[in-house]
KEPA-710642 format. One line per 2 residues: number of its first residue (from 1); their letters; for each residue x, y, z of C-alpha. Coordinates in nm, 4 decimals, m for minus. Layout:
KEPA-710642
NUM> a> X:Y:Z  ...
END
This chain:
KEPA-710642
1> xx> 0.0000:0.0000:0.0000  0.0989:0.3486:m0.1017
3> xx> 0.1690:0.5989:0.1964  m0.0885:0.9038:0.1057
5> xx> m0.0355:1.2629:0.1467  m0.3113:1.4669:0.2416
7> xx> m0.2976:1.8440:0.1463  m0.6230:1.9639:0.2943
9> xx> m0.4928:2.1662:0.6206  m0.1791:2.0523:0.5791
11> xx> 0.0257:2.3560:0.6545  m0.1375:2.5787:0.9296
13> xx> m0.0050:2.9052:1.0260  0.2211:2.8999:1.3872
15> xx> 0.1128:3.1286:1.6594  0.2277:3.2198:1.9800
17> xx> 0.0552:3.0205:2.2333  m0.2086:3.0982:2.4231
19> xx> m0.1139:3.0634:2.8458  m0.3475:2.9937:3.1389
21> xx> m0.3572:2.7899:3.4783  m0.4727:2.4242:3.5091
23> xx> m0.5936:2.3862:3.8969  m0.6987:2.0816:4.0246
25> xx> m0.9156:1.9752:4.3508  m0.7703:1.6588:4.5109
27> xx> m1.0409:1.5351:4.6768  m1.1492:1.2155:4.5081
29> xx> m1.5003:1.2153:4.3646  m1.5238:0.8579:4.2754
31> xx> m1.3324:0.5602:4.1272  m1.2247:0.5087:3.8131
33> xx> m1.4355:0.1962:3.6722  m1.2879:m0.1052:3.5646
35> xx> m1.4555:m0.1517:3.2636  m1.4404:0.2103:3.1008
37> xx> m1.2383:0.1352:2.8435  m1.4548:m0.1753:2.6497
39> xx> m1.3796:m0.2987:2.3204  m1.6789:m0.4903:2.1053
41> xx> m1.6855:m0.7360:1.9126  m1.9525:m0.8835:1.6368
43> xx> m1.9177:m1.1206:1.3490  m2.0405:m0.9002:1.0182
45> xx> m2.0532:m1.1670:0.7593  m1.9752:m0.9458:0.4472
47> xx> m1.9435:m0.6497:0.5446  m1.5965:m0.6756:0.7614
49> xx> m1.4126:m0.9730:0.7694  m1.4244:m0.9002:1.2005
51> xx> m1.4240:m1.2424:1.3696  m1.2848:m1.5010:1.0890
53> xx> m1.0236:m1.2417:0.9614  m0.8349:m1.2508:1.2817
55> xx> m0.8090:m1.6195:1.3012  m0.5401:m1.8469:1.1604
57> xx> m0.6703:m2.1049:1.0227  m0.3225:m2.2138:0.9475
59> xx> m0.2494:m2.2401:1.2592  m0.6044:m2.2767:1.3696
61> xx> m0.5581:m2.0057:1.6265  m0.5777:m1.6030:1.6381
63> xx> m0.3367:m1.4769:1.4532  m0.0007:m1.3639:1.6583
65> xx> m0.0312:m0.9955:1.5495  m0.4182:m0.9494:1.6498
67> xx> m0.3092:m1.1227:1.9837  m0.0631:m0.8647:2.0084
69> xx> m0.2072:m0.5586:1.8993  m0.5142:m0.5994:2.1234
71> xx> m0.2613:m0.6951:2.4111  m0.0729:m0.3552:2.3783
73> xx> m0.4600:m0.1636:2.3872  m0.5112:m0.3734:2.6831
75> xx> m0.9265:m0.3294:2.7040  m1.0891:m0.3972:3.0441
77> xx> m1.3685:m0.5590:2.8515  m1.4509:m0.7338:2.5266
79> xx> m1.8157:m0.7435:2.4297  m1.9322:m0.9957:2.1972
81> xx> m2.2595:m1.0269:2.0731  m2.4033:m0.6886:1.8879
83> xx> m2.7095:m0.7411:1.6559  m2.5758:m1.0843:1.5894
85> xx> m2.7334:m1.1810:1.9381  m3.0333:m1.1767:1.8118
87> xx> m2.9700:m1.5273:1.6053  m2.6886:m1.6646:1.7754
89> xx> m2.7320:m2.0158:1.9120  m2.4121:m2.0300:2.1719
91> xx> m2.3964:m2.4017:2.1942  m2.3315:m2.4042:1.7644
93> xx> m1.9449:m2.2373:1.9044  m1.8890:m2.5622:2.1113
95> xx> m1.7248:m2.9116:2.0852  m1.5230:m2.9995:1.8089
97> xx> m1.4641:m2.7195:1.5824  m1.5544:m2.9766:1.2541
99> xx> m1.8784:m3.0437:1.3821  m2.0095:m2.6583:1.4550
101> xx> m2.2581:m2.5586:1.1488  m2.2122:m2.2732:0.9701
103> xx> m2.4291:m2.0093:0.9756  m2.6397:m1.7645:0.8140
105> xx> m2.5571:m1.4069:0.9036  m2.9092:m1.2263:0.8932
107> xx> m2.7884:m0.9262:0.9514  m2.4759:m0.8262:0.7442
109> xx> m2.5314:m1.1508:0.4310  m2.2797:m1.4267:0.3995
111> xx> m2.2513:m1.7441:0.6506  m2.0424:m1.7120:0.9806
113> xx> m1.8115:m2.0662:1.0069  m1.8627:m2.0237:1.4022
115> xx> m1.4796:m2.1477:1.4273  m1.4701:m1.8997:1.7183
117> xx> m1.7081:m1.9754:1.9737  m1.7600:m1.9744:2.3394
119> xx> m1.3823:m2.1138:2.4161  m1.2269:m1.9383:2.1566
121> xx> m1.3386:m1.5659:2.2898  m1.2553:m1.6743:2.6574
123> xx> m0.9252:m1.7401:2.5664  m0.8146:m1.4383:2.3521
125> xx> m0.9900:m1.2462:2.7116  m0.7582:m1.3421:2.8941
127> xx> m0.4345:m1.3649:2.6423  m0.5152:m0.9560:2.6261
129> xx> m0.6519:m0.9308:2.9845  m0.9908:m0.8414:2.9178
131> xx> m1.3169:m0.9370:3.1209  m1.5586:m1.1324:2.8612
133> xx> m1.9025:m0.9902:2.8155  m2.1613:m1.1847:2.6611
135> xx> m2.4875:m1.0366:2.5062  m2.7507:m1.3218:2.5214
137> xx> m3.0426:m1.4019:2.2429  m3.2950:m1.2333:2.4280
139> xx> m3.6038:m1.4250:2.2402  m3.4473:m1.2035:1.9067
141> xx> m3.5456:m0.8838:2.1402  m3.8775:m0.9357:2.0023
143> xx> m3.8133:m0.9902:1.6122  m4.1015:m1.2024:1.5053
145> xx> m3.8581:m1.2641:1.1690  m3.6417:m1.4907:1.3632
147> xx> m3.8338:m1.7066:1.5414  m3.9249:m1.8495:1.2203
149> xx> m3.6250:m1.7917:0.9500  m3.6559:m1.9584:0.6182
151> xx> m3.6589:m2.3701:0.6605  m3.8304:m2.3114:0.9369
153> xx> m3.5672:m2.2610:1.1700  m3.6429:m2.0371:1.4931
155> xx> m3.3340:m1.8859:1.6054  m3.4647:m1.7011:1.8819
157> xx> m3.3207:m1.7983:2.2571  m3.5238:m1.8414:2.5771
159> xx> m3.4349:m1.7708:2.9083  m3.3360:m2.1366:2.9597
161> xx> m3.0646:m2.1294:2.7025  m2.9406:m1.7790:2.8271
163> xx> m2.9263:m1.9440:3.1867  m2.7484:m2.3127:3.0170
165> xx> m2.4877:m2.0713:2.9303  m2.4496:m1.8901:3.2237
167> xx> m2.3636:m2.2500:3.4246  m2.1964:m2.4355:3.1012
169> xx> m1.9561:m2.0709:3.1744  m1.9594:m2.0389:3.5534
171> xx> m2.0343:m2.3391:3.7216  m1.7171:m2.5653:3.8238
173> xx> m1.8447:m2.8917:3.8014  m2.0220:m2.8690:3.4497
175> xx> m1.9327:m3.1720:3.2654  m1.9710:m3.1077:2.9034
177> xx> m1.7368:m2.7854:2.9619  m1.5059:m3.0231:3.1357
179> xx> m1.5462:m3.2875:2.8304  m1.5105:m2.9657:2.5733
181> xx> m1.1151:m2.9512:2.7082  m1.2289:m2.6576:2.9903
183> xx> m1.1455:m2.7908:3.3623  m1.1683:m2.4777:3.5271
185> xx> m1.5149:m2.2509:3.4837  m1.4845:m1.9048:3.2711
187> xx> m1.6145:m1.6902:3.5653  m1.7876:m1.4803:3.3776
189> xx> m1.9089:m1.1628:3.5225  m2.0794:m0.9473:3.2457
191> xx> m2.3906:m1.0545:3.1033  m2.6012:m0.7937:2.8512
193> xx> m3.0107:m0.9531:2.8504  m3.1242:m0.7583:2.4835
195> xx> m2.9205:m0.5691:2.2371  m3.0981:m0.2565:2.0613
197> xx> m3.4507:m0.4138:2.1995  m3.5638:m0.0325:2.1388
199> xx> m3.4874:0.0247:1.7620  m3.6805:m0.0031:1.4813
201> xx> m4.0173:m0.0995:1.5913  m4.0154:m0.4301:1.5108
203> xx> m3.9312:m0.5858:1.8624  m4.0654:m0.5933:2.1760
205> xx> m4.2605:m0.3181:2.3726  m4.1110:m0.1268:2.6538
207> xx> m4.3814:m0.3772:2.8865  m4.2622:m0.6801:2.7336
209> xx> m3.9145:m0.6314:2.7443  m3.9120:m0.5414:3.1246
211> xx> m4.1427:m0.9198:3.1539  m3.8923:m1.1025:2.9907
213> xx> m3.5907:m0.9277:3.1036  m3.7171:m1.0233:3.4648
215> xx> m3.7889:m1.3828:3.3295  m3.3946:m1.4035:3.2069
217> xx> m3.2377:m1.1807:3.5174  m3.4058:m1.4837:3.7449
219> xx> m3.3112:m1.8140:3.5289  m2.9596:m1.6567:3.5061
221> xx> m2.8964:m1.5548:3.8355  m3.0278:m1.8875:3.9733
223> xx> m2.7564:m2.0081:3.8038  m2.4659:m1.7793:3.9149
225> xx> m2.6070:m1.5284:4.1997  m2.2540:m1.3048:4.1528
227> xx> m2.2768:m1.2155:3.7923  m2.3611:m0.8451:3.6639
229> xx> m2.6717:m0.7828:3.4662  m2.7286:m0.5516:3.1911
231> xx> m3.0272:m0.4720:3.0706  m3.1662:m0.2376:2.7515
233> xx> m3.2389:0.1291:2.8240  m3.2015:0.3498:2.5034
235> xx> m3.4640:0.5578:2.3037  m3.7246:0.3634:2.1470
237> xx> m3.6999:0.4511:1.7731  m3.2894:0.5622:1.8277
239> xx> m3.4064:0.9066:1.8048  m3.6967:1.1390:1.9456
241> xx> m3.8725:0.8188:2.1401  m3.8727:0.8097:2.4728
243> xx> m3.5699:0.6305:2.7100  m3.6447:0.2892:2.8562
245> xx> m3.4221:0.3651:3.1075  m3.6328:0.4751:3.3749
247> xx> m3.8956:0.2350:3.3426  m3.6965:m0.0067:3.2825
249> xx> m3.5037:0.0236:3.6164  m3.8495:0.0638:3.7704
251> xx> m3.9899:m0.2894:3.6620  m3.6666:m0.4876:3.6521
253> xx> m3.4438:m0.2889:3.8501  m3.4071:m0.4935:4.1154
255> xx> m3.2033:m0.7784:3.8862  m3.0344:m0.5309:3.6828
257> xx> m2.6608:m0.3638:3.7928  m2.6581:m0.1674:3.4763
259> xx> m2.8467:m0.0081:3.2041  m2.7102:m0.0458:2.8110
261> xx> m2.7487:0.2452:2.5688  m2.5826:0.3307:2.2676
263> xx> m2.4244:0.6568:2.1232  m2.4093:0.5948:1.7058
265> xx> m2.6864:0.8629:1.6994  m2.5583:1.1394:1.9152
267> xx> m2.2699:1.0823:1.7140  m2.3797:1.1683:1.3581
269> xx> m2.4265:1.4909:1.1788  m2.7913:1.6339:1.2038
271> xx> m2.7020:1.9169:0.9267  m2.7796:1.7177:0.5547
273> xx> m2.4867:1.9218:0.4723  m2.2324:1.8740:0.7198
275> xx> m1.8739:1.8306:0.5713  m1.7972:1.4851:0.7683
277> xx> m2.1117:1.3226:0.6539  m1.9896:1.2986:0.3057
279> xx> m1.6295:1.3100:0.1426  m1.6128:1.7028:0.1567
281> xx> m1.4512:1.7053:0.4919  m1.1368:1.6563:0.2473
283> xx> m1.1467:1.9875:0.1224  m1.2831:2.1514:0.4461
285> xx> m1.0965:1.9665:0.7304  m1.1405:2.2763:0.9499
287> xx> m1.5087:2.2693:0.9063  m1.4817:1.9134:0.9560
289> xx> m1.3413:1.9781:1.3412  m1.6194:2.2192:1.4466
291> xx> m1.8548:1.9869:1.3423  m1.6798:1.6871:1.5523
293> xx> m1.6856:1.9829:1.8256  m2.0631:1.9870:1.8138
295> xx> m2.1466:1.6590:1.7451  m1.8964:1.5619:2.0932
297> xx> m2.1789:1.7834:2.2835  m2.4820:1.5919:2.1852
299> xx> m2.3361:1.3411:2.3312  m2.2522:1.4954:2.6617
301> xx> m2.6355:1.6097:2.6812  m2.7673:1.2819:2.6096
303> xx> m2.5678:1.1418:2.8809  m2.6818:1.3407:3.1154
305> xx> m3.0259:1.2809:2.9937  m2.9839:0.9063:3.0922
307> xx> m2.8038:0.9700:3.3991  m3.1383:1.1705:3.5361
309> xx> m3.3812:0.8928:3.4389  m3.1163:0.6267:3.5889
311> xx> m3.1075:0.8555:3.9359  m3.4299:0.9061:3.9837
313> xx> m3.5743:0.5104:3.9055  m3.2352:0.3057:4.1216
315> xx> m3.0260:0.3453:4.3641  m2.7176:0.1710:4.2051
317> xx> m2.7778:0.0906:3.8642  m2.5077:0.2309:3.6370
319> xx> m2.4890:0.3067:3.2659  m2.2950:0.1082:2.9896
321> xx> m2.2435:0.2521:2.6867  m2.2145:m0.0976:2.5359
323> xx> m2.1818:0.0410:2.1635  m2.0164:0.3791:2.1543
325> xx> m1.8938:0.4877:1.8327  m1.9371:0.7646:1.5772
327> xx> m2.1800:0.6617:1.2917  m2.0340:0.8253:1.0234
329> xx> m2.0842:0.7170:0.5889  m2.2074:0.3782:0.6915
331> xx> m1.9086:0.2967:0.9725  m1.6562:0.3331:0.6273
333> xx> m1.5673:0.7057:0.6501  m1.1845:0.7576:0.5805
335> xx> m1.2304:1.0073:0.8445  m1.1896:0.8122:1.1277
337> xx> m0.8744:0.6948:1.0075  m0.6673:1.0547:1.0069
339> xx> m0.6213:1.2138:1.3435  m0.9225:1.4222:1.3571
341> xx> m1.0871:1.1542:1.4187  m0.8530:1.0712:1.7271
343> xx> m0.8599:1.4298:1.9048  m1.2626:1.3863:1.8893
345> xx> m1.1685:1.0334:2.0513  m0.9645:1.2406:2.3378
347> xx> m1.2978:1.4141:2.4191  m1.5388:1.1799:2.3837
349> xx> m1.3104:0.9501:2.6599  m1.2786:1.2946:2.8523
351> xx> m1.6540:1.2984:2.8677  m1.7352:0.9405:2.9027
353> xx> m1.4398:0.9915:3.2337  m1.5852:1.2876:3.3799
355> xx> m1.9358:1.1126:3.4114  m1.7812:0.7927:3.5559
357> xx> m1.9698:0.8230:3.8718  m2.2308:0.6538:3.6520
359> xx> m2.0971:0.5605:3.3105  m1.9248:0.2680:3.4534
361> xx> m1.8696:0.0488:3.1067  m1.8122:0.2457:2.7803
363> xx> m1.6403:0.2070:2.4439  m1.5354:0.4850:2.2014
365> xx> m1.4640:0.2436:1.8746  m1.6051:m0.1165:1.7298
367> xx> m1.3182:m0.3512:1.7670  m1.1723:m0.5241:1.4883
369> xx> m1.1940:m0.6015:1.1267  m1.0677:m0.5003:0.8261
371> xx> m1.2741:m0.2305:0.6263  m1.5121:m0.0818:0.8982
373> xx> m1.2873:0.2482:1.0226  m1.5317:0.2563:1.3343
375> xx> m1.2972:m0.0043:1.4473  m1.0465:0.0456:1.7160
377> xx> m0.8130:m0.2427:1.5581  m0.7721:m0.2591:1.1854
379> xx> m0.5959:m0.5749:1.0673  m0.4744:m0.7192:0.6433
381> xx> m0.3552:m1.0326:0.5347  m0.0258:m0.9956:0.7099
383> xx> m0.0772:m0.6958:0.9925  m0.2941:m0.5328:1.2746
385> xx> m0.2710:m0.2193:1.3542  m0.4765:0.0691:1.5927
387> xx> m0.6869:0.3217:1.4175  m0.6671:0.6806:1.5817
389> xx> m0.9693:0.5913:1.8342  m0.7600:0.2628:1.9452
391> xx> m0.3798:0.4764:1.9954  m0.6497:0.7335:2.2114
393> xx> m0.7835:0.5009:2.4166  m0.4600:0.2636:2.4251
395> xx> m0.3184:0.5829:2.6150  m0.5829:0.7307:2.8497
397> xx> m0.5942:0.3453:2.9593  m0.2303:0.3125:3.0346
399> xx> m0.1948:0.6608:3.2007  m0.4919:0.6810:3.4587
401> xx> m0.5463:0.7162:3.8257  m0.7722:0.4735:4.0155
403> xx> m0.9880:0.8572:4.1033  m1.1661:1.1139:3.9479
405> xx> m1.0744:1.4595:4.0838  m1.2287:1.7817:3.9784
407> xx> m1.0686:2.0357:3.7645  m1.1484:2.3625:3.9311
409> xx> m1.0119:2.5654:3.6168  m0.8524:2.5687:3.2293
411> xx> m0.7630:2.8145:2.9464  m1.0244:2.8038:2.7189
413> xx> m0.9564:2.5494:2.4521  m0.8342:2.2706:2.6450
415> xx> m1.0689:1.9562:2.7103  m0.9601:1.7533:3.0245
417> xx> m1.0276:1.4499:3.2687  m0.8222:1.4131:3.5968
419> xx> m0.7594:1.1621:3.8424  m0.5178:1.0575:4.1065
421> xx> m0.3415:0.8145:4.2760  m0.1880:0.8669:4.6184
423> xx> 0.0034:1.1264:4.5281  0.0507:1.1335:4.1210
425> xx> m0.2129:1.3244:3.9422  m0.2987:1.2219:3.5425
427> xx> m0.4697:1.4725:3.2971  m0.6275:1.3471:2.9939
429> xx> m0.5972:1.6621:2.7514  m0.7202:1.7178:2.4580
431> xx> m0.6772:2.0707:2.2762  m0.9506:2.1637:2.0781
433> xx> m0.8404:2.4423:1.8917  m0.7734:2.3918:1.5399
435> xx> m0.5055:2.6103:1.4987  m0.3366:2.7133:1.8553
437> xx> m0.1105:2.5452:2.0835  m0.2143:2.6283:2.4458
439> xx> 0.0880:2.6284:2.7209  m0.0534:2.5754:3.0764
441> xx> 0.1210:2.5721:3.4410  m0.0421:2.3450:3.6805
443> xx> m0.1658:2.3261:4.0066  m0.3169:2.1428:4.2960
445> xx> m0.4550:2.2681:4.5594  m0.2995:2.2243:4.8948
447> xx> 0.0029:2.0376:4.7213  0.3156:2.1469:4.5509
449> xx> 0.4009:2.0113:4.1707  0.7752:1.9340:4.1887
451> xx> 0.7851:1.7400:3.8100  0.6107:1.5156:3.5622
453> xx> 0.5729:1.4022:3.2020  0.3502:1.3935:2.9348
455> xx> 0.2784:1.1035:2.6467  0.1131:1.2809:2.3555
457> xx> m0.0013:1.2297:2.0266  0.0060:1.5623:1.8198
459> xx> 0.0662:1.5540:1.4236  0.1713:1.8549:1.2200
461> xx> m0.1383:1.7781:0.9709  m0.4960:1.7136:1.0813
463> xx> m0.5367:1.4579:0.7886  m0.2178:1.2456:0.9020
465> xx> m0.3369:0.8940:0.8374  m0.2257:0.5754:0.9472
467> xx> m0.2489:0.2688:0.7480  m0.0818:m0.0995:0.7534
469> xx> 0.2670:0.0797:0.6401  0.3036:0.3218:0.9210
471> xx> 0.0889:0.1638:1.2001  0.3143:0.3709:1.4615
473> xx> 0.1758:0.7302:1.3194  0.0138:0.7293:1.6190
475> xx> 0.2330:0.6437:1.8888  0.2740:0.8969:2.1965
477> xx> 0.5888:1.0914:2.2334  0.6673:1.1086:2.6124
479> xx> 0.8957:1.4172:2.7200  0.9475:1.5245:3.0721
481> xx> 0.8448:1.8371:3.2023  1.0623:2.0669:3.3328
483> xx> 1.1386:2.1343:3.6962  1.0492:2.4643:3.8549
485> xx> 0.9084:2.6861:4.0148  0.5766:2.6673:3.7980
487> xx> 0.5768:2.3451:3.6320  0.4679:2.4118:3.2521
489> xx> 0.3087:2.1930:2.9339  0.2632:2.3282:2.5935
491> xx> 0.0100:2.1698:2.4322  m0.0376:2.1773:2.0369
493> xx> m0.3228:2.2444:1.8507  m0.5736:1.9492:1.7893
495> xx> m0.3406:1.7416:2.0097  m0.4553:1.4787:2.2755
497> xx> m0.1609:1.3878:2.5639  m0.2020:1.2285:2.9049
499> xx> 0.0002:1.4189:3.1611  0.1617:1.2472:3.5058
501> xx> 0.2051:1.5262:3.7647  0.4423:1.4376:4.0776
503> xx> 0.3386:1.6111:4.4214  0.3880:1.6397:4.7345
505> xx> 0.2367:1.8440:5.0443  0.2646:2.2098:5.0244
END
């Protein structure tokens, strides 16, 4: 593959920097959650090669480079399920892989081999240290069309088979685990009951999906008492229906730790004419920006739109943002693989972060595959590599504290999520101005900063790109800040770092 050159914004005018404080408050407001930095994944029969394409059937294992690649972005969780839930018979992924049936993708065409199955996901969880989640066949969330596909086959699953794979996972003493070359059980945590239940108007009602999710929550939880439960809160319709949320929490709450919506929707253009829903964006990448700008705030105010329903209806149910992605030209914009793709990513973390009191589970990109650019890891024949989204949330998972602190104050410009712990601070930045660097001094109050460093990802050109022949375009460039006084970070324009401040008492 060629390496392209992108001229669109290429060569911006330097200014002088514009200055300002950065004050923290170190009082912890809550802990940093586990699982906030998800990863999905969902076989897509023809449209991305996803699931198969990152097995070697060579080998007859994942390929070495996926294994690697997903290692170094180190999710908390991996999803798997997606739309494909709503057909997907777990018990065709076990026992010997020449006896599982292909089949039928309903969703995105072609036939899925099922070589990776129930086994198979465990163990690339825990080569990569990830938690599994599983999204159960929640009776098709309603869709009539696949209780009765053609041949007559229903695909839908009851609560029975969602609960069969809750012990065939969990329980120690299941047999046909045991006999499928699995002595110890999966311990599975994370289950999701319904994917999308809301959409299209096909499925269930908002009254029939809180019945069965109660039905499933019980069978399941017989089963295992200590796993998690999600269950389906979003809009009915995707857009200007009412949230399940609240009601959902108020009929099933009681079973259900968490509450799933999804951001594709909030993270589209609304203007027919906006530059990043077509191709144009390549002649106007600075419109492009102020558009990613704007769309990054509907999705701030529909979180907080969830978090009041989820308040007011539980006590402690939490939100996962189980599919949180941009939904731009049909998931294959060539957008989201240039950087301004990745300094949206920085604030879409920051805001996903700074609402982690109850966004407890979140993902900013699919996962894998190799044509979908909504995808955190993009892999060929021969290579994987992370898109922009992936190298962002690679690093704001690396550099972290286990606590959210506030940030009391900072220059205009500059988006940011802090933390701490014990004494080391970590600021997730990302400079939204499109054409000025911003230089900051930093404080904490009651402490003094004596040093630091920052990792950050800044190209020269907006439209940098990364493809299979420079899969490093992206890698953070750490530099240590220097000592003083007033301890100081430049930032560049449309950059994203993470910052480690050292302190100690004042």
């Amino acid at each position: 593959m060629q390496r392209r050159t992108f001229l669109g914004g290429a060569s911006l005018a330097a200014a002088a920097p514009a200055s300002g404080h950065i004050a923290l408050e170190p009082k912890p407001l809550f802990d940093i959650s586990p699982y906030l930095y998800m990863q999905f994944m969902e076989p897509l029969g023809v449209t991305d090669a996803s699931v198969d394409g990152a097995w070697d059937w060579d080998a007859d294992d994942w390929r070495k480079d996926f294994v690697e690649v997903v290692r170094d972005l180190a999710p908390d969780v991996i999803r798997w399920g997606g739309i494909y839930a709503q057909y997907y018979k777990w018990r065709e992924g076990i026992g010997p892989a020449s006896a599982r049936p292909p089949v039928r993708n309903h969703t995105w065409g072609g036939r899925e081999s099922n070589r990776v199955g129930t086994h198979e996901f465990i163990d690339l969880c825990r080569r990569t240290g990830a938690e599994p989640l599983w999204c159960v066949n929640f009776l098709s969330d309603g869709r009539k069309r696949y209780w009765n596909t053609p041949g007559g086959l229903n695909r839908s699953g009851d609560a029975r088979e969602a609960a069969g794979w809750v012990s065939y996972c969990n329980d120690p003493s299941h047999a046909e685990r045991r006999r499928n070359g699995a002595a110890e059980p999966f311990r599975v945590k994370l289950w999701q009951i319904g994917n999308e239940t809301s959409y299209g108007g096909t499925g269930f009602t908002l009254e029939e999906a809180a019945h069965h999710t109660v039905e499933f929550a019980r069978a399941m939880k017989q089963r295992d008492p200590s796993i998690s439960l999600i269950g389906w809160g979003d809009r009915c319709g995707r857009e200007g229906g009412r949230l399940w949320a609240g009601e959902m929490l108020q009929r099933a709450g009681e079973h259900l730790d968490y509450v799933a919506v999804h951001t594709m929707a909030q993270q589209s253009p609304k203007d027919s004419n906006a530059a990043i829903g077509s191709l144009a964006y390549q002649a106007q990448p600075e419109k492009a920006w102020e558009e990613l700008r704007r769309m990054s705030g509907q999705l701030e105010a529909f979180l907080e739109e969830v978090e009041a329903e989820v308040r007011a209806a539980s006590r402690r149910a939490k939100i996962a943002v189980t599919e949180g992605h941009p939904s731009l030209l049909h998931n294959l914009s060539p957008l989201l693989m240039e950087w301004l793709s990745g300094a949206y990513c920085g604030r879409v973390m920051n805001i996903y972060q700074r609402h982690g009191d109850m966004v407890k589970i979140c993902t900013g990109a699919d996962f894998a595959g190799n044509r979908w650019t909504v995808n955190a890891v993009m892999f060929s024949a021969w290579s994987s590599w992370l898109l922009p989204a992936g190298s962002v949330m690679r690093l704001f998972k690396r550099v972290n504290g286990k606590q959210a602190v506030r940030v009391a104050a900072a220059p205009a410009g500059l988006d940011i999520a802090a933390s701490r712990t014990g004494s080391r601070f970590y600021l997730h930045v990302a400079n939204m101005d499109y054409r000025d660097a911003v230089e900051a001094t930093f404080a904490v109050d009651g402490m003094a900063v004596v040093g630091g460093k920052v990792h950050e990802i800044a190209p020269g050109n907006p439209r940098e790109a990364v493809d299979m022949d420079r899969p490093k375009v992206f890698a953070p460039k750490e530099r240590v800040l220097p000592q003083g006084a007033a301890v100081t970070c430049r930032f560049p324009a449309r950059s994203v770092s993470a910052v480690e401040l050292e302190t100690r008492p004042a």
